[in-house]
Structures are given as C-alpha cells and as structure tokens.
C-alpha positions, -999 to +999 in steps of 0.1 A: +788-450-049+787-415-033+753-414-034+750-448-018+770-438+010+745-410+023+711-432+021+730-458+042+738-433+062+702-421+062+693-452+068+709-456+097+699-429+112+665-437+112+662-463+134+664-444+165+643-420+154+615-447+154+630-458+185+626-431+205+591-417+190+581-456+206+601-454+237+582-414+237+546-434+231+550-458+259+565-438+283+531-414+277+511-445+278+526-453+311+517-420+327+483-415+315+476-455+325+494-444+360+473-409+365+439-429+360+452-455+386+462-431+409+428-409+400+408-439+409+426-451+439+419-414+453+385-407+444+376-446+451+358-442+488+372-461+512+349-487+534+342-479+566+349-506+593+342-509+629+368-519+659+370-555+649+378-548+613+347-559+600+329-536+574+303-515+587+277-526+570+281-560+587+275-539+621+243-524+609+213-532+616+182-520+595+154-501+610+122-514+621+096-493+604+083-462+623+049-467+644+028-435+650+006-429+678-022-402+677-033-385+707-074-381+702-090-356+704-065-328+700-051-309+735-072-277+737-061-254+766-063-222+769-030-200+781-021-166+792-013-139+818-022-109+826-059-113+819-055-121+780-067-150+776-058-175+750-061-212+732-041-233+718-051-261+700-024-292+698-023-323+676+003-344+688+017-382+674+040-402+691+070-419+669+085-449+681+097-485+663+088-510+695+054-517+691+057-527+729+063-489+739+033-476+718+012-501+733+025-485+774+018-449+758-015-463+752-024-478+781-013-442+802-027-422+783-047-404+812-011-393+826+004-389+794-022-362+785-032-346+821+011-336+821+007-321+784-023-304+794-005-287+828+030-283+799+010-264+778-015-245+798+019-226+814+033-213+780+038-176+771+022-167+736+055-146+730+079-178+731+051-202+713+048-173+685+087-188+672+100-214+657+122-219+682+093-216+709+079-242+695+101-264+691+111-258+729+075-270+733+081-299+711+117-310+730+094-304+763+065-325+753+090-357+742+104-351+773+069-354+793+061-383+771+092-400+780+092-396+818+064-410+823+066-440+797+103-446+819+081-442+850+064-477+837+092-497+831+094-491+796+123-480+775+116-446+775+143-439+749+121-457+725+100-431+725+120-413+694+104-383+683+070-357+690+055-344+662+028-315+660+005-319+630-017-298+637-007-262+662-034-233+663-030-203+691-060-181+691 
C-alpha cells in the first residue's frame, strides 16, 4: 500500500498539469487569433466617402476618353534680338474630352494660330533653351488657347492640356 499512496498522489497531480498546458494553448490561440484581427483591421484601407456618406466611388464619374487636336502645318517663326536671328519650329496638339470644344478650336483656328505665332515670335533663346522655359512656353500657349476658345463662348477649361510633339530652335 505505500506504494499505492504515491501514484495516487501522482495521479492527482497530473490533472492540472494538463489543465494548465490547455488553459497555456488557448490562451496563445487567443492572442495570435487577436493579433491577426487587429493586423488586418489596421492594414485593411478604409473607404473613402464623400459629405453625404456615400462611398466615393458612387461620386465618381469615369472619364470621357481624351480627343487630340493637331495644329497643321507646324508654327515656324523665327525669334531673336540683337540681330541673331533664330527659328523655332513648333508642333502643337490640343487635349480636351468635349468633342464640342475641339470642334470651336477648329473653327478659330486663324486666331488660335496668329496669337501663337505673336507668343512665340517674342521668346528669348536663353529661357526656351530649359526645361523650365519651355514649359513656361507650354503653360503660356494653353493659356492663349484658352482665352480665346472662352472668348467664343466655349468652356474654355475644357481645353485640358498643350502638348509639344515636336520643338526644334535653330
């Protein structure tokens, strides 16, 4: 019998050793479960909504696809003080999504070009030498474009963008 009473005491004992290597198990279970959670709920983006609640994607529109316009033939002026003479030889297109303002850039044309060729026949052949010359000369030429497409009646901020595809100064 003495050796009975230490294997039920053994016994005994071991219960709560299983207990608390489960209660050890769960309570890991519950915090890695819990980190994920709170992992995702972070990193999970958040959807942007407007000033009536709605999501933002209900408020957006998509874009009408872009419609080009090519001034043709390309400006050729020629530029310069001083008695040095030079050229410069422009391609320009027009950018717009109302097929309504390209069609007023068309029909004035004549004015659209005669105030790019008096733009570009007063530049300095130090500023259009830069990048940032010419994109002054860009900004300027949208600008032109627009003032006189505004002059029409037209939405002149239709007019969206200038590009040159084509710049040669000789």
């Amino acid at each position: 019998m003495a050796t009975d009473k230490p294997k039920a005491e053994a016994a005994a004992a071991a219960p709560p050793k299983v207990k608390s290597k489960l209660l050890l198990y769960i309570v890991a279970a519950v915090v890695v479960v819990g980190g994920g959670l709170g992992a995702w709920l972070a990193l999970k983006p958040s959807p942007v909504v407007g000033s009536d609640g709605k999501p933002a994607e209900a408020h957006a529109s998509p874009k009408a696809a872009p419609i080009y316009y090519k001034f043709d033939p390309a400006f050729v002026v020629n530029f310069g003080q001083d008695g040095s003479t030079r050229y410069l030889q422009l391609t320009v297109e027009v950018m717009s999504r109302d097929a309504a303002v390209v069609e007023e850039i068309k029909n004035n044309e004549p004015a659209i070009r005669n105030d790019l060729v008096l733009l570009y026949s007063a530049q300095q052949y130090e500023a259009l030498i830069s990048a940032a010359g010419k994109e002054q000369l860009r900004a300027d030429t949208l600008a032109a474009i627009r003032k006189i497409v505004a002059a029409e009646g037209a939405n002149a901020g239709a007019v969206e963008n200038v590009y040159f595809t084509s710049f040669v100064i000789q």
